[in-house]
C-alpha positions, 0 to 999 in steps of 0.5 A: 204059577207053574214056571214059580213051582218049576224054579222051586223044583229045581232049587230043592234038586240042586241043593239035594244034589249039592249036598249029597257031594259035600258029605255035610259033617255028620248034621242029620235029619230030625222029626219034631212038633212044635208052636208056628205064630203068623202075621199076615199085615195086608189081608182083607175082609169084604174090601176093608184092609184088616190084619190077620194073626192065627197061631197052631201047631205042627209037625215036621220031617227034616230029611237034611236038605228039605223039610216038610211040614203039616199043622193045624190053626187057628186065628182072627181078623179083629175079632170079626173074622175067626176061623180054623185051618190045615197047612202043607208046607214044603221047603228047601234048606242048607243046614250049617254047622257052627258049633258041635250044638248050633246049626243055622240053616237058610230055607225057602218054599211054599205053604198050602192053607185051607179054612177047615171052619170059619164065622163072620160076626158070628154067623157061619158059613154056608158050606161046612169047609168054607172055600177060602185056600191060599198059597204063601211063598216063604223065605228065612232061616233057621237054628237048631240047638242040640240039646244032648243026643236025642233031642234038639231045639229048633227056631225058624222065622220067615217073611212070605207072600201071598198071592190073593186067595182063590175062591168065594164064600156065602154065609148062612144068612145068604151074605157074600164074603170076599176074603184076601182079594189082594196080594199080601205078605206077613212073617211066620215064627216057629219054635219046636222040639226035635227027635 
């Protein structure tokens, strides 16, 4: 884990440093909201291999040639699993110009995700912030539309993976629950209005 946060380290100081040189024709940071939309297609409730869809909302700060964002979500697993979440993402990106309205820009980092509240069949967790926190580690590209001086629309879509889940959790009826014993990958889209 350590030498995977070191290469992304440095991956965010030699495109900082990169662009920096190249002087970047006029493209400039932004801040904004928007809607995020995740799958996560090999996920795993108590040993049984399930999919896990939640959707939220974020925030965003654009600094050119890193971005970072926070957000709040929700979502199910079949119904069975429903839970809310807090997400902390941190990515590198290299935006490029291809018209005087659109930019395309690559990305690549890493998300931090922690159940804030969660029910299995109902029944709540034992501690009221379930101990269920997941790394994702996230590539992809987005766009960004200028919709006049002030305000840009923005795409992103992004394939992750995500190392099993650390931690266990009890419910209040003293059952066990195992969440995300295994490794898994699944795709993120966000659409969001910049400032």
């Amino acid at each position: 884990m350590k030498k995977v946060l070191f290469c992304f380290f440095i991956f965010f100081m030699v495109i900082n440093i990169w662009g920096q040189d190249e002087g970047r024709r006029e493209i400039r940071g932004s801040a904004g909201f928007g809607f995020r939309f995740s799958g996560d297609f090999h996920a795993s409730v108590n040993y049984q291999n399930t999919a896990i869809f939640d959707t939220g909302l974020y925030a965003y700060g654009d600094f050119i040639f890193i971005e970072l964002l926070c957000g709040m979500f929700f979502g199910t697993a079949q119904g069975k699993l429903n839970y809310l979440g807090a997400e902390l993402g941190l990515y590198g990106k290299y935006p490029f110009g291809v018209t005087e309205k659109i930019n395309i820009f690559p990305l690549l980092g890493f998300e931090f995700h922690s159940a804030l509240y969660a029910r299995y069949f109902g029944v709540q967790f034992r501690k009221r912030e379930p101990d269920w926190k997941q790394f994702w580690f996230k590539t992809g590209a987005g766009l960004d539309y200028k919709i006049n001086d002030s305000l840009n629309l923005r795409f992103e879509a992004l394939y992750g993976i995500r190392p099993k889940s650390i931690g266990g959790n009890i419910l209040e009826n003293g059952a066990d629950i195992v969440i995300n014993d295994k490794t898994g990958h699944g795709l993120t889209f966000r659409i969001a209005i910049g400032f």
